[in-house]
Steps between C-alpha positions, in 0.01 A plus 500: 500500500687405197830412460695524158828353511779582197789271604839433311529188447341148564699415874367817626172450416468151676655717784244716497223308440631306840565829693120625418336196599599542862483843485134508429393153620253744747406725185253316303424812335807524359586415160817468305662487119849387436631584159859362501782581235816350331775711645529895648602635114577850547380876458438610157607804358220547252184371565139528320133386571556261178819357652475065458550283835804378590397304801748695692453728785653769474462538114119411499443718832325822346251286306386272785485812752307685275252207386476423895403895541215416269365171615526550880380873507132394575290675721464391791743188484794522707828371346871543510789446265797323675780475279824230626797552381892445520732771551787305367835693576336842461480696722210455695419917558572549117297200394168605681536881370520389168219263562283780646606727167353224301171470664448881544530529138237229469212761728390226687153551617493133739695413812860333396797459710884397415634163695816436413726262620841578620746355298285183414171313567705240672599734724170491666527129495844503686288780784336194637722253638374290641284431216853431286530231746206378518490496129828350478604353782938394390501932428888587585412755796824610427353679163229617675703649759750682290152658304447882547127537499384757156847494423612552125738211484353264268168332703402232296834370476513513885188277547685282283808463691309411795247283389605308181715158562882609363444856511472790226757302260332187518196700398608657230624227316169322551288824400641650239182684310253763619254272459655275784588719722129668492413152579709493809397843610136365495561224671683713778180734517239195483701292812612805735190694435304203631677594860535798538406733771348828344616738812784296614678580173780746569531627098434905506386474182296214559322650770464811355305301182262357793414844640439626144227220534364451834438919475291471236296181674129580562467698853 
């Protein structure tokens, strides 16, 4: 079984990549490909086989589901799509419709499922406690506390507050480019990943990205 991963950015995909090692470590049969992008972009309004690469998600989408189609529909060869996402502040109902619309237009012949995050990757970071901690062990519990799980409240800037030494101000005056703060969010994903606990994660949407996976495991 093959795995094809289409992730939004660079923090997810070490989050991923980290997440799929220890759910497969008793697949050895199981094989994966990350392709990672810069940023979620958005949905285009026209859009054309000869339409050039933006490196973004959602703007690149059509022509990586539809080369995908091509290269994965092999006889014989089992594979799936997974494409991990951020729903931002949309709504997370309206977000995956217009996600489905998108790929139906496509007529996807191979397996391909939605994951998407609710309101932020680092929301699945923040679904495993005790890995926080363990990660970063002077976290302000108090942050943690005051966290509604797949909330749409601004995640990443939650993780921040509880685990960055003088807070979300502090951090923003150190980090004050994309390019830094993708940097952070890496480094977030690299050192909690490390401990988490795949099923002791209490993220809905994280868990529902797991299922999507361990469904489509070999029987």
């Amino acid at each position: 079984m093959h795995f094809q991963f289409l992730i939004e950015d660079m923090s997810g995909g070490i989050l991923i990549r980290q997440v799929m090692a220890k759910l497969a470590a008793a697949y050895p049969e199981v094989t994966c490909d990350y392709k990672t992008f810069h940023g979620i972009g958005g949905f285009q309004k026209k859009w054309s086989p000869g339409t050039a690469k933006t490196q973004k998600l959602l703007n690149d989408l059509p022509i990586f589901l539809r080369g995908y189609d091509k290269s994965l529909h092999v006889p014989g060869y089992e594979a799936a799509l997974i494409i991990v996402l951020d729903n931002d502040r949309n709504d997370p109902k309206e977000f995956r419709e217009k996600l489905e619309k998108l790929a139906k237009a496509q007529m996807l012949s191979i397996d391909y499922v939605f994951c998407v995050a609710v309101e932020e990757m680092e929301a699945w970071l923040l679904g495993d406690r005790e890995a926080v901690l363990a990660a970063y062990p002077n976290a302000k519990t108090s942050v943690l506390n005051e966290y509604e799980q797949d909330s749409i409240c601004g995640t990443w800037e939650k993780l921040v507050g509880a685990i960055y030494a003088g807070g979300l101000t502090k951090f923003k005056k150190e980090n004050k480019t994309y390019q830094d703060i993708g940097k952070k969010k890496c480094e977030w994903a690299e050192k909690i990943g490390e401990h988490m606990d795949i099923h002791r994660n209490i993220s809905p949407s994280f868990q529902a990205f797991v299922a999507a996976v361990e469904t489509r495991f070999p029987a």
